[in-house]
C-alpha positions as CSV (number, residue, x, y, z in Angstrom):
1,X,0.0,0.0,0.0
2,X,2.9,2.5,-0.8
3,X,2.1,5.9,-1.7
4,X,-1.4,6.0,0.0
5,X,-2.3,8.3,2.7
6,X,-2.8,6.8,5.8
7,X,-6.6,7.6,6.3
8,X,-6.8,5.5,3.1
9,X,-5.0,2.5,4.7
10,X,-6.7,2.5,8.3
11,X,-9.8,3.2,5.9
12,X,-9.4,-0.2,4.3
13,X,-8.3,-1.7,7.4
14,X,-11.2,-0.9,9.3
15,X,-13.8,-1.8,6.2
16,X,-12.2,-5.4,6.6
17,X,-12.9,-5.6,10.5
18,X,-16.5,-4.1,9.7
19,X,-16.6,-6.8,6.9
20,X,-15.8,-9.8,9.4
21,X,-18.3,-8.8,12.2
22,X,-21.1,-8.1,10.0
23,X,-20.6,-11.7,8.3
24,X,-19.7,-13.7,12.1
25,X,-22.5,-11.5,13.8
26,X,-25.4,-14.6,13.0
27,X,-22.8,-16.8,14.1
28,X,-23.7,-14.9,17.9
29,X,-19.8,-14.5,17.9
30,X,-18.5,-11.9,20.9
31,X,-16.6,-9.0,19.5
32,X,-13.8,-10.0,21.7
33,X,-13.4,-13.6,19.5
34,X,-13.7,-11.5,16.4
35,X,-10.8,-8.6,17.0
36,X,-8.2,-10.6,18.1
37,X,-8.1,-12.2,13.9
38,X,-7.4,-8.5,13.1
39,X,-4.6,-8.3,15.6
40,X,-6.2,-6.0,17.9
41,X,-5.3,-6.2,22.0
42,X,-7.4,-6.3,24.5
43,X,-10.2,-3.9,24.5
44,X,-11.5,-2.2,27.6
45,X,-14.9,-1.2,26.1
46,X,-15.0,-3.1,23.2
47,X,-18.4,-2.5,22.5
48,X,-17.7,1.3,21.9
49,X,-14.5,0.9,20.1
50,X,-16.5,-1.1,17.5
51,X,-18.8,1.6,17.0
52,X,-16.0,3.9,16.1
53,X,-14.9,1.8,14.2
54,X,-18.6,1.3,12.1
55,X,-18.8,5.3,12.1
56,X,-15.4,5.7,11.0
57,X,-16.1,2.8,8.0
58,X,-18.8,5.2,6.5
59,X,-17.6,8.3,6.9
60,X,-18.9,9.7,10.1
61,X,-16.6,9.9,12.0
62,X,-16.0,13.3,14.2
63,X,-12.7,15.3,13.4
């Protein structure tokens, strides 16, 4: 991913984690089995964090 900026990258990064929940979520999967396959640690509020990272997928995120 060489010359792209990095909101591109975490962009596509974070469209693949959105990707994985929505398509595990009728599985009844807990978002702390479905992180760690992205290599994320340990959330505290894991819950929320995924919500930033669903607003931040499409866009809305606050600056």
């Amino acid at each position: 991913m060489a010359g792209l900026s990095v909101v591109t990258v975490v962009r596509h990064y974070v469209r693949s984690i959105v990707e994985t929940v929505e398509n595990l979520r009728p599985h009844n999967l807990n978002i702390k089995e479905i992180l760690p396959a992205h290599g994320m640690l340990q959330l505290e509020k894991p819950s929320e964090t995924i919500e930033y990272y669903l607003k931040l997928a499409r866009g809305e995120h606050e600056r």
